[in-house]
PDB file of N, CA, C and O in Angstrom:
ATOM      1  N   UNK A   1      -5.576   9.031  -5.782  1.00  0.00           N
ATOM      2  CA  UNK A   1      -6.290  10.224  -5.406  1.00  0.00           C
ATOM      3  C   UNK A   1      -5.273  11.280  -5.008  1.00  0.00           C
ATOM      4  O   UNK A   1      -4.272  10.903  -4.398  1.00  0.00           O
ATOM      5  N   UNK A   2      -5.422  12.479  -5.275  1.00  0.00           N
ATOM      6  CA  UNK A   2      -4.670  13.441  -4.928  1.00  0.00           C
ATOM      7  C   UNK A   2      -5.266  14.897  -4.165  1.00  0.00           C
ATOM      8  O   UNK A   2      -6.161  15.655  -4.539  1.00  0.00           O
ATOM      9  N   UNK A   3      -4.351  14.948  -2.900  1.00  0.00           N
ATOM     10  CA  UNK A   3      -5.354  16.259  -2.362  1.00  0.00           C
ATOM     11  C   UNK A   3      -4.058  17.819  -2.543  1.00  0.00           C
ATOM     12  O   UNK A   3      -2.834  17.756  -2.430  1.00  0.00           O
ATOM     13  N   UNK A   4      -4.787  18.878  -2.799  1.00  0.00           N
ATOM     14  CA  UNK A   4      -3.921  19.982  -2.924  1.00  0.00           C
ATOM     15  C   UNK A   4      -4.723  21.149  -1.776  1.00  0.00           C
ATOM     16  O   UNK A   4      -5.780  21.775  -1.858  1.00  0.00           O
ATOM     17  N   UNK A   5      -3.405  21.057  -0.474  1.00  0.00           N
ATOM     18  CA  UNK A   5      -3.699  21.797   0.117  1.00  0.00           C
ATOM     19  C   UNK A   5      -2.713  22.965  -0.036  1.00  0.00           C
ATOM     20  O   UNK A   5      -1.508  22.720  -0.096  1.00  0.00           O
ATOM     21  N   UNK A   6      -3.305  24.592  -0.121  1.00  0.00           N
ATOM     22  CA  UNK A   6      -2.900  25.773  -0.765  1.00  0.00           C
ATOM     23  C   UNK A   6      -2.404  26.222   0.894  1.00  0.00           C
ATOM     24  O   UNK A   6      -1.290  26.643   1.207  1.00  0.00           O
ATOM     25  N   UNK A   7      -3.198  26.068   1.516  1.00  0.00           N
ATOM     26  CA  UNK A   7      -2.707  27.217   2.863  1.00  0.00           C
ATOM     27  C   UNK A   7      -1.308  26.194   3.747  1.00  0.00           C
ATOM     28  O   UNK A   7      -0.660  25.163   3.563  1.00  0.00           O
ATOM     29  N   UNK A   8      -1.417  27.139   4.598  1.00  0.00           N
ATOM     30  CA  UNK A   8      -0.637  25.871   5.688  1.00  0.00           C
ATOM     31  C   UNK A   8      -1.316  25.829   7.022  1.00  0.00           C
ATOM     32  O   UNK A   8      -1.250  26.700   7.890  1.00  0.00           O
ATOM     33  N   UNK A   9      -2.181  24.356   7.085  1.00  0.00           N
ATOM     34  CA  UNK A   9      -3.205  24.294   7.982  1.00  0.00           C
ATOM     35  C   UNK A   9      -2.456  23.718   9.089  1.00  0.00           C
ATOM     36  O   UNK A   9      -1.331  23.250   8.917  1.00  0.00           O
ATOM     37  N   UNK A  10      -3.141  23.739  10.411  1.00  0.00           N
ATOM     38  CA  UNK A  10      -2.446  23.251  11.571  1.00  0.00           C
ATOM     39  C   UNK A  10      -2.595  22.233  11.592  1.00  0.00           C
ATOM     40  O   UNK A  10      -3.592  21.818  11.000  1.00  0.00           O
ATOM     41  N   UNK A  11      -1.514  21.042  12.423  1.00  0.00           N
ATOM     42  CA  UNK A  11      -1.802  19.831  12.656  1.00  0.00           C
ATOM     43  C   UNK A  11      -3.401  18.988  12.945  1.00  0.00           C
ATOM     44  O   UNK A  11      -3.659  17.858  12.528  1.00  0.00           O
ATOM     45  N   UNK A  12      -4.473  19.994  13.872  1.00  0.00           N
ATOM     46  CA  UNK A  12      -5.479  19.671  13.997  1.00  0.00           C
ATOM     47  C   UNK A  12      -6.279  19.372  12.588  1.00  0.00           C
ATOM     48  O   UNK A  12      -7.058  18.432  12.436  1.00  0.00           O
ATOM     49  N   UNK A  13      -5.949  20.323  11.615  1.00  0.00           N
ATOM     50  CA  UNK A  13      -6.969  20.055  10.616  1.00  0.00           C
ATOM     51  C   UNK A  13      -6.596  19.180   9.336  1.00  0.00           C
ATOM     52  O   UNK A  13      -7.366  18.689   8.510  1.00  0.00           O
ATOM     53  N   UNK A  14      -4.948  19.106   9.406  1.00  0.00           N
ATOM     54  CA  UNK A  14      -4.421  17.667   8.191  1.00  0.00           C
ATOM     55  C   UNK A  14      -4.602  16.575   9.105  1.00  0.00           C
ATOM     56  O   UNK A  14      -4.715  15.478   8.557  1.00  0.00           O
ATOM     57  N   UNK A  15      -4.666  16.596  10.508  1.00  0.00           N
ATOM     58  CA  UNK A  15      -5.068  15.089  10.939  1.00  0.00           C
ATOM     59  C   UNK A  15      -6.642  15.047  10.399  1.00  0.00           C
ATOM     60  O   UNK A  15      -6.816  14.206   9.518  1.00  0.00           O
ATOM     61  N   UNK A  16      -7.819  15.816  10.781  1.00  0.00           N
ATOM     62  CA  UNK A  16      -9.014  15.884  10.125  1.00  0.00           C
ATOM     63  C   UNK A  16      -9.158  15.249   8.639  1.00  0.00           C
ATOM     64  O   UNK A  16      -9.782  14.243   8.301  1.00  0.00           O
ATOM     65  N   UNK A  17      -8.303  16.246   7.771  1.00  0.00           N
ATOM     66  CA  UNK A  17      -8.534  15.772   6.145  1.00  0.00           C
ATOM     67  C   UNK A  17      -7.647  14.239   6.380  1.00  0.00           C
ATOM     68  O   UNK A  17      -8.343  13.297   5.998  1.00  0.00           O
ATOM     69  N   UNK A  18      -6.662  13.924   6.769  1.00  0.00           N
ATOM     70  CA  UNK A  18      -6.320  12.623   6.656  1.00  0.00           C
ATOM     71  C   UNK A  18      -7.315  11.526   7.303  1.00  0.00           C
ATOM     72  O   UNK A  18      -7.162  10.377   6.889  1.00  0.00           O
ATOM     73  N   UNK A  19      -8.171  11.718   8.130  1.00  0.00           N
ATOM     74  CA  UNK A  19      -9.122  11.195   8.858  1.00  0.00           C
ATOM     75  C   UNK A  19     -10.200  10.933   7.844  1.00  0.00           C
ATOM     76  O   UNK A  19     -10.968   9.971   7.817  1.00  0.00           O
ATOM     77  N   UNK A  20     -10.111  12.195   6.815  1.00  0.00           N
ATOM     78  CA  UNK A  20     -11.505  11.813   6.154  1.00  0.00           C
ATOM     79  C   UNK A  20     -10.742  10.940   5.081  1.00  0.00           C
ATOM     80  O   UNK A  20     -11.193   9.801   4.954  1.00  0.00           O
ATOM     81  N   UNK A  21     -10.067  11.151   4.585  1.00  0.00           N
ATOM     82  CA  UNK A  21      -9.375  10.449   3.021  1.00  0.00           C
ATOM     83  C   UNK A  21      -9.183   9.054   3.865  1.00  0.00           C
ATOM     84  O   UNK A  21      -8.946   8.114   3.106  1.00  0.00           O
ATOM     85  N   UNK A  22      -9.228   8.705   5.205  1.00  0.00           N
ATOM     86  CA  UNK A  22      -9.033   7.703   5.468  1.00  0.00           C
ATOM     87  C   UNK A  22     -10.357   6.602   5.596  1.00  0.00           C
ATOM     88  O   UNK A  22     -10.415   5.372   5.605  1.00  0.00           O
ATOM     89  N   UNK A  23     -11.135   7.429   5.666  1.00  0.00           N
ATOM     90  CA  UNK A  23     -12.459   6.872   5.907  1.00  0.00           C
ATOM     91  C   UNK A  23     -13.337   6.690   4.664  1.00  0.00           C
ATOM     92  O   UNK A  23     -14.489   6.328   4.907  1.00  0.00           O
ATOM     93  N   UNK A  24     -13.033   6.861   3.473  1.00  0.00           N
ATOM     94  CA  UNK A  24     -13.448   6.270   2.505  1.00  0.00           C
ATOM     95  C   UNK A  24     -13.409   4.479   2.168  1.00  0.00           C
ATOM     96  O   UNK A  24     -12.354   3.942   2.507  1.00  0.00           O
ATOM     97  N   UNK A  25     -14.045   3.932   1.793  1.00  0.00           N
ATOM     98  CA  UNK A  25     -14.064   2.611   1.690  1.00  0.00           C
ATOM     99  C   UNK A  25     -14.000   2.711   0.155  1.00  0.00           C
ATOM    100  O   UNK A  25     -14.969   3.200  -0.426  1.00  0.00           O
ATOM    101  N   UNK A  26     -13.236   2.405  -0.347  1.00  0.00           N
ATOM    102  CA  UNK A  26     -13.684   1.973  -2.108  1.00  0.00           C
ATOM    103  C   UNK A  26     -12.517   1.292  -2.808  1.00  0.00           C
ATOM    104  O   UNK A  26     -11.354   1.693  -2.814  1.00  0.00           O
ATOM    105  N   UNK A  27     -12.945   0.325  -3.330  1.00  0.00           N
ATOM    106  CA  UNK A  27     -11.988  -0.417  -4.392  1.00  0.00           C
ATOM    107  C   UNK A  27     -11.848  -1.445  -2.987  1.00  0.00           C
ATOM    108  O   UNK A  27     -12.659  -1.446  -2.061  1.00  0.00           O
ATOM    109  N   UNK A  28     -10.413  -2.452  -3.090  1.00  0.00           N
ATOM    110  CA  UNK A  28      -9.522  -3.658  -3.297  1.00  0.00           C
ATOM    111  C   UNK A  28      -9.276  -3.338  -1.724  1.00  0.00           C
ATOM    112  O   UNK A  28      -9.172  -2.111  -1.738  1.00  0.00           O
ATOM    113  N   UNK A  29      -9.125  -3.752  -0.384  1.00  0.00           N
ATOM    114  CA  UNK A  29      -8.601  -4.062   0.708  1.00  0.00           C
ATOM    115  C   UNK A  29      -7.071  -4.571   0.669  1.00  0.00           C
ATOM    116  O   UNK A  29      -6.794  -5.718   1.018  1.00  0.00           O
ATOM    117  N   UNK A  30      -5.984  -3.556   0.176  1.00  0.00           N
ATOM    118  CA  UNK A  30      -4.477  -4.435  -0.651  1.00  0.00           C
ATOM    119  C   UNK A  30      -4.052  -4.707   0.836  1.00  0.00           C
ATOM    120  O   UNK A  30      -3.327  -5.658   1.126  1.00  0.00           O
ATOM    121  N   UNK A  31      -4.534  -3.837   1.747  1.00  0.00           N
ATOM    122  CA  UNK A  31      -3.779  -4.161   3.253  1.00  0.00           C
ATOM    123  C   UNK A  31      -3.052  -5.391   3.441  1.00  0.00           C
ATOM    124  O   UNK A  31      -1.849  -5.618   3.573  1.00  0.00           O
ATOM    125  N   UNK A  32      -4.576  -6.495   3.410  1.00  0.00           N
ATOM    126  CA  UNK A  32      -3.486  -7.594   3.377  1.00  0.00           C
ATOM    127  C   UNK A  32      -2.618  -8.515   3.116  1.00  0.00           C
ATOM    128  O   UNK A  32      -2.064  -9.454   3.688  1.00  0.00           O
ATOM    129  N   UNK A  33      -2.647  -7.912   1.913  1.00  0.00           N
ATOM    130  CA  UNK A  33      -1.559  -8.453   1.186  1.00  0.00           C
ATOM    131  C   UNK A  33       0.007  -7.992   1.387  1.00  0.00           C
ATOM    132  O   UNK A  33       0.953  -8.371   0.697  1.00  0.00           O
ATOM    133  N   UNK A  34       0.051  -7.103   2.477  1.00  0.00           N
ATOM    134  CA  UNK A  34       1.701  -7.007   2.691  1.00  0.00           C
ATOM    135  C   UNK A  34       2.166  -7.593   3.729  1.00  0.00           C
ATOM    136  O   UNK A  34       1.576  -8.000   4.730  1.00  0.00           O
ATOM    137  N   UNK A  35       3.196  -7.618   3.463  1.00  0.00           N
ATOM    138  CA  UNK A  35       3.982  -8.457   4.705  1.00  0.00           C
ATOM    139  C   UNK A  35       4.884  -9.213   3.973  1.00  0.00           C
ATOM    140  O   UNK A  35       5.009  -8.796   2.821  1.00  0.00           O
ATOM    141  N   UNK A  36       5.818 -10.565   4.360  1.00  0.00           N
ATOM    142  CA  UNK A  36       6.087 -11.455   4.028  1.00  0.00           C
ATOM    143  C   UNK A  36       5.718 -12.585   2.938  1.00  0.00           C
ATOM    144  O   UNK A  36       4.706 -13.257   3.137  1.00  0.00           O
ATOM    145  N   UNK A  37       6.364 -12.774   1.998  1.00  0.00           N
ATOM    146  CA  UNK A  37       6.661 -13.957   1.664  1.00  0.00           C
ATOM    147  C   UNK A  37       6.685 -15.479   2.137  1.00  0.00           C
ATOM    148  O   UNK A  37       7.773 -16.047   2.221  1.00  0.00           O
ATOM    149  N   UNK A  38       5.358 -16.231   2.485  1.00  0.00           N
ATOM    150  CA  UNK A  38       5.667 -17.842   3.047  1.00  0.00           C
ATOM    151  C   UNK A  38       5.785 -18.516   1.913  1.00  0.00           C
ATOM    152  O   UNK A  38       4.889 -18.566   1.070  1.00  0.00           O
ATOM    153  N   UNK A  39       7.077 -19.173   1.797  1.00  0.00           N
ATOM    154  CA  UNK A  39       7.873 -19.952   1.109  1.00  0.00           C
ATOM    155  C   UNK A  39       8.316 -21.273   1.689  1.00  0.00           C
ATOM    156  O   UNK A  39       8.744 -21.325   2.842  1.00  0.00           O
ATOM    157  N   UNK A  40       8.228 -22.311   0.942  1.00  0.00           N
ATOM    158  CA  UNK A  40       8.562 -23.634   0.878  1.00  0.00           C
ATOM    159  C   UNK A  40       9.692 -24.416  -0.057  1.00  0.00           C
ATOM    160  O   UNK A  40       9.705 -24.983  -1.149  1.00  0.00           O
ATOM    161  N   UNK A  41      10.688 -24.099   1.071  1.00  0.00           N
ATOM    162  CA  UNK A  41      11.733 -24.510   0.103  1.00  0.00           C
ATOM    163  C   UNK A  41      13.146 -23.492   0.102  1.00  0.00           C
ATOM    164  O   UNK A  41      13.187 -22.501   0.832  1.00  0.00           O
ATOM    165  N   UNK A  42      14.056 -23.791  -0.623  1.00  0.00           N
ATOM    166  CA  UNK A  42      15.117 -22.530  -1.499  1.00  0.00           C
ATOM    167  C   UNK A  42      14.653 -21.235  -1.727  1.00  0.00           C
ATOM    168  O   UNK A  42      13.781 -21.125  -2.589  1.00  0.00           O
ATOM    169  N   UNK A  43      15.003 -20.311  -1.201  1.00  0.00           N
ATOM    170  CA  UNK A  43      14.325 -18.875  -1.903  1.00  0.00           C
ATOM    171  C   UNK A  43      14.904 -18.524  -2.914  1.00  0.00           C
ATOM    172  O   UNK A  43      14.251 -17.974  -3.799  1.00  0.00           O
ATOM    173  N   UNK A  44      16.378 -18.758  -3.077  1.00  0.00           N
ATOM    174  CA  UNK A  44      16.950 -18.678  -4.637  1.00  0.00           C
ATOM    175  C   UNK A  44      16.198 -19.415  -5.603  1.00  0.00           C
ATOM    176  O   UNK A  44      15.856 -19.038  -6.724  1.00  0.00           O
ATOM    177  N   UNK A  45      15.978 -20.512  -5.038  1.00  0.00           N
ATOM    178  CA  UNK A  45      15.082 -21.167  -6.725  1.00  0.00           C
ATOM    179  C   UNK A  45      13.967 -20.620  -6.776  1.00  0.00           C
ATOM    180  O   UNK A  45      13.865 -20.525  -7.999  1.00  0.00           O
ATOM    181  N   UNK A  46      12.650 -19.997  -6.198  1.00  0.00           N
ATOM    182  CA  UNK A  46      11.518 -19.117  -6.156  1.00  0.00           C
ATOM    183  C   UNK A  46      11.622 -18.266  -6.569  1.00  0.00           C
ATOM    184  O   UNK A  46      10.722 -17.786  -7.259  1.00  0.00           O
ATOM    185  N   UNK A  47      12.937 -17.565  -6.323  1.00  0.00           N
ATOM    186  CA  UNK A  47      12.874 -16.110  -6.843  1.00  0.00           C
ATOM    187  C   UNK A  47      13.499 -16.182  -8.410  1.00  0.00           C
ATOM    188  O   UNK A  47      13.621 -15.195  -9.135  1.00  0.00           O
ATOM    189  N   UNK A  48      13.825 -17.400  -8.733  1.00  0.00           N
ATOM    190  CA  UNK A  48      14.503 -17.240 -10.292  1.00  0.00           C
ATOM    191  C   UNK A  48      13.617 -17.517 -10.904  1.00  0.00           C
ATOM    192  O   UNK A  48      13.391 -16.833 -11.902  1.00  0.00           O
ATOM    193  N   UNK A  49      12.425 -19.025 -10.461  1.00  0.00           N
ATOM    194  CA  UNK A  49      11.040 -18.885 -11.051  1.00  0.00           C
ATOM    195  C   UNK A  49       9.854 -18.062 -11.390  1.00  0.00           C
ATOM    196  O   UNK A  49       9.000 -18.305 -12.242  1.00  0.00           O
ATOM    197  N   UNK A  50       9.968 -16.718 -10.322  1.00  0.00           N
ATOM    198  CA  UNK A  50       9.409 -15.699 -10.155  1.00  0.00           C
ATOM    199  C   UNK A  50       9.775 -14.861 -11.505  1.00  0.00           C
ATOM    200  O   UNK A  50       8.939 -14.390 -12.276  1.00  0.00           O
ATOM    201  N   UNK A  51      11.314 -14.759 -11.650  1.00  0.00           N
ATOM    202  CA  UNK A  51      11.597 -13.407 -12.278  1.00  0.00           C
ATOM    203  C   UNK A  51      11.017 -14.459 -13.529  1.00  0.00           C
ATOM    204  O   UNK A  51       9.982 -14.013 -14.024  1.00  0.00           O
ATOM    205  N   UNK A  52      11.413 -15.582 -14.050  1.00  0.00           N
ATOM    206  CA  UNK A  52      11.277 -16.233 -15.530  1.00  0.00           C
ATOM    207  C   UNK A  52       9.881 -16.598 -16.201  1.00  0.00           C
ATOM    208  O   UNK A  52       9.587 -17.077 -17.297  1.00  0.00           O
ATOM    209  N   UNK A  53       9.172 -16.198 -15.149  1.00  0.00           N
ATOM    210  CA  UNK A  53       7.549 -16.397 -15.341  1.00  0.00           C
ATOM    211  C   UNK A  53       7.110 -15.671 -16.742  1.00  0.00           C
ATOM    212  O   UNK A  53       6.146 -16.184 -17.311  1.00  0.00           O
ATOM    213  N   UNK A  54       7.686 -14.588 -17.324  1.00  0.00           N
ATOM    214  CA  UNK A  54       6.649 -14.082 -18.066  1.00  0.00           C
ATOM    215  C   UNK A  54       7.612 -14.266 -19.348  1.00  0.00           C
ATOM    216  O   UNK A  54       7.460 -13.410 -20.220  1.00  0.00           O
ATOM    217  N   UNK A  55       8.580 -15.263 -19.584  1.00  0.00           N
ATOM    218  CA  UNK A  55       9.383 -15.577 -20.583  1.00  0.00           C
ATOM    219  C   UNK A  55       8.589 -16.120 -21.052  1.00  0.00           C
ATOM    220  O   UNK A  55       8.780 -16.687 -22.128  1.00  0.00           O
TER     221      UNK A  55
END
């Protein structure tokens, strides 16, 4: 999504528009998917299996 703001609004009102673009719900929750890596094992050997996966 992309917003184009023309003027230069005060802090009060890009916290507002960021408030609203924030308050949309739609699509995939990716939130939690960041963070860390839990791994079992060597991380060198994971990460060479990782990259060779789509050979």
């Amino acid at each position: 999504m992309e917003t184009i703001i023309k003027s230069r609004p005060s802090k009060r009102e890009l916290k507002k528009i960021f408030d609203l673009l924030r308050s949309k719900k739609e699509g995939v929750d990716v939130g939690k998917y960041f963070g860390k890596v839990k791994a079992i094992g060597n991380p060198v050997i994971l990460q060479r299996k990782l990259r060779d996966e789509w050979k």
